[in-house]
Phi, psi and omega in degrees: 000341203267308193264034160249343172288318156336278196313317192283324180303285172328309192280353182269346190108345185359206220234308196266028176249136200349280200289358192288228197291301185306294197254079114262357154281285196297332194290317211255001162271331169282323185306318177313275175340305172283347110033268194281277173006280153002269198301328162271003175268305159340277212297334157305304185284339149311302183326307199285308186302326188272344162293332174293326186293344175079043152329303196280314189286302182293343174280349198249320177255012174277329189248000158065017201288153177262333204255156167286109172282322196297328187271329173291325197284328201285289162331301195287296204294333135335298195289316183299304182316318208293299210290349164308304182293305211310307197300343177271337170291319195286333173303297177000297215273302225101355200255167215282102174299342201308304181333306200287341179297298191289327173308302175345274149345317187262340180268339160297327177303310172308329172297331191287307188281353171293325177290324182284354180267332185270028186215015206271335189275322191321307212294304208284331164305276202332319171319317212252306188264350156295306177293323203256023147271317184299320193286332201092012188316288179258143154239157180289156198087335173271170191274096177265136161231113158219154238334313164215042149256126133284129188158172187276171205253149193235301165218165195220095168290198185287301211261321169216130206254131191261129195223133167264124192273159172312322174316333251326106161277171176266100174233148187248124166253154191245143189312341172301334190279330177288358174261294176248056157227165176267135177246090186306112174271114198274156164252166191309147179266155168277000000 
């Protein structure tokens, strides 16, 4: 009688059947596992690329930034595959991800909006320095006074202008100030 109770059990999709609970239990440890796997390979070869592009070194001086971008995008975009697998092992079970979902959702947001802060300066230079290379505004070598800088213009980038004072010192101007400041071209002394 008991293994006709099984048996019936089995044929029902039950606990003890091909298709049950074990193996959605094996289903849902290989997607963890392929997961974890995953998510470090993302966050490595994410690492690796945006470290070949020189990410960091260009956020720290066009943006003066302190923090790693290159290890923050690479974590997160890492943490994001984990929570892909978690949420894909928990359908296995039936249970309702939406919860999982939205973090999911709120943690991308948070990801979105770090990056739009940490660039927010970045758009409007770059902008600014587009134009005053296309107009020809400025060249290196010349002698410039804006607002209590003075001095020769030494390089002219994407994001900023490197200027040598008669001291020489360095001071890096961001390129919005040559847009919205007024700009002295000084002339050569004799």
């Amino acid at each position: 009688m008991a293994t006709a109770n099984a048996t019936a059990l089995a044929g029902q999709g039950g606990m003890f059947s091909g298709t049950g609970i074990f193996s959605n239990i094996v289903i849902a440890i290989i997607i963890l596992l392929a997961g974890v796997v995953i998510g470090k390979l993302v966050g490595k070869l994410l690492e690796k690329i945006l470290h070949d592009i020189s990410l960091d070194a260009f956020l720290r001086k066009a943006l003066k930034a302190k923090f790693s971008a290159e290890e923050l995008i690479s974590v997160s975009a890492k943490l994001i595959v984990y929570l892909i697998a978690i949420a894909s092992a928990l359908r296995r079970f039936g249970f309702v991800t939406s919860m999982l979902n939205v973090v999911a959702v709120a943690a991308v947001i948070v990801i979105l909006i770090l990056v739009f802060l940490s660039i927010k300066e970045f758009i409007p230079n770059a902008i600014a320095g587009i134009k005053i290379n296309h107009r020809n505004f400025l060249k290196e070598g010349e002698r410039i006074r804006i607002k209590n800088a003075e001095g020769r213009i030494v390089r002219i980038n994407l994001t900023e202008t490197q200027i040598e004072t008669k001291w020489h010192d360095m001071i890096y101007i961001p390129n919005t100030a040559f847009i919205n400041n007024e700009v002295i071209r000084l002339r050569k002394k004799k």
